[in-house]
N, C-alpha and C positions, 0 to 999 in steps of 0.2 A: 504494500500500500504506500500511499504517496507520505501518508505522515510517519511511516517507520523511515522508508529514504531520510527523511528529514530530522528526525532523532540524530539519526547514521551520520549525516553531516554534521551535527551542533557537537557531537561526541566527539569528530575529529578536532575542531577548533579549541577543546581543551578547555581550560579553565579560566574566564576573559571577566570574572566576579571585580570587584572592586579591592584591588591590587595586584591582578594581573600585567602583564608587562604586555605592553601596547607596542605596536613599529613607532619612531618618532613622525612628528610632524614633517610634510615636505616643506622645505625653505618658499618662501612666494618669489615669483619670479620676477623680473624685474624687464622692464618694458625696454627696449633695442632703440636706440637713437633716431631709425631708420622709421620702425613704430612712430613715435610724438613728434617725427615730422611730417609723416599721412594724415596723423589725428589731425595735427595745428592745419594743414593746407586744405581737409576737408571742412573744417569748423570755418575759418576763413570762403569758401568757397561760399557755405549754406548761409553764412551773414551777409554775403554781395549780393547770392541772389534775390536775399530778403529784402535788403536795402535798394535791390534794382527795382522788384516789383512793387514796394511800396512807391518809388520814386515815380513809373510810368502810370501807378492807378489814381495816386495822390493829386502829384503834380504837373504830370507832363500833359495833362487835357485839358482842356481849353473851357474855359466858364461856363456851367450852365444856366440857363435862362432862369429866372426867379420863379420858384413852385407855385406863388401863389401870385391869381390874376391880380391885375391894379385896381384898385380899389373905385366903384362906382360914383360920378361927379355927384355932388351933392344936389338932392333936388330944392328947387324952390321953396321957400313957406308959403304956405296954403294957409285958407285961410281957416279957422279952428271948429271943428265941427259939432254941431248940438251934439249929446247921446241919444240915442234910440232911448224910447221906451222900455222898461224891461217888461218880456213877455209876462202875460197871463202866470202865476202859480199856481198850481192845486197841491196843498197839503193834506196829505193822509195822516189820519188818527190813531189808524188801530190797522194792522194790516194781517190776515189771517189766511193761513194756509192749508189746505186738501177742506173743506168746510165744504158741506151740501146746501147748506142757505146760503142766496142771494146776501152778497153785503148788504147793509142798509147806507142810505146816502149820508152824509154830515153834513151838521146842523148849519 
């Protein structure tokens, strides 16, 4: 079975508890000259073309027309108008709902 295989291996690697002797660390490696000056000439590359196309979408086009239309000439003063009448009101008193009687009219 697959978890006896696997016993079979953990037995081989011995006793790895907490003071077991570990391999050491590998040292970190340290970057080649040739390295940080690809990094530097790509980093430089990706900031000119940032800086180009900011430059042609910003600056390089020509002024747009103002969004908004010009503003309508002022009309004349007229001269100041009565108010209308306010229409007719009819205020209700009581207002009742699903009812089989006829409302009655107000007084």
């Amino acid at each position: 079975m697959q978890i006896d295989a696997f016993v079979d291996g953990m037995e081989e690697l011995g006793d790895l508890g907490p003071g077991a002797s570990l391999p050491p660390p590998l040292p970190p490696k340290k970057a080649s000259k040739g390295m940080w000056i690809v990094g530097v000439l790509v980093v430089l590359l990706a900031a000119g073309l940032g800086i180009g196309a900011g430059w042609f979408l910003l600056v390089g086009q020509q002024p747009a027309a103002p969004l908004l239309p010009a503003p309508p000439a002022p009309r004349p003063v007229a001269e100041p108008v009565e108010p209308e009448a306010p229409p007719e009101v009819m205020q209700l008193d009581e207002v009742v709902f699903d009812s089989d009687e006829p409302a009655a009219p107000a007084p």
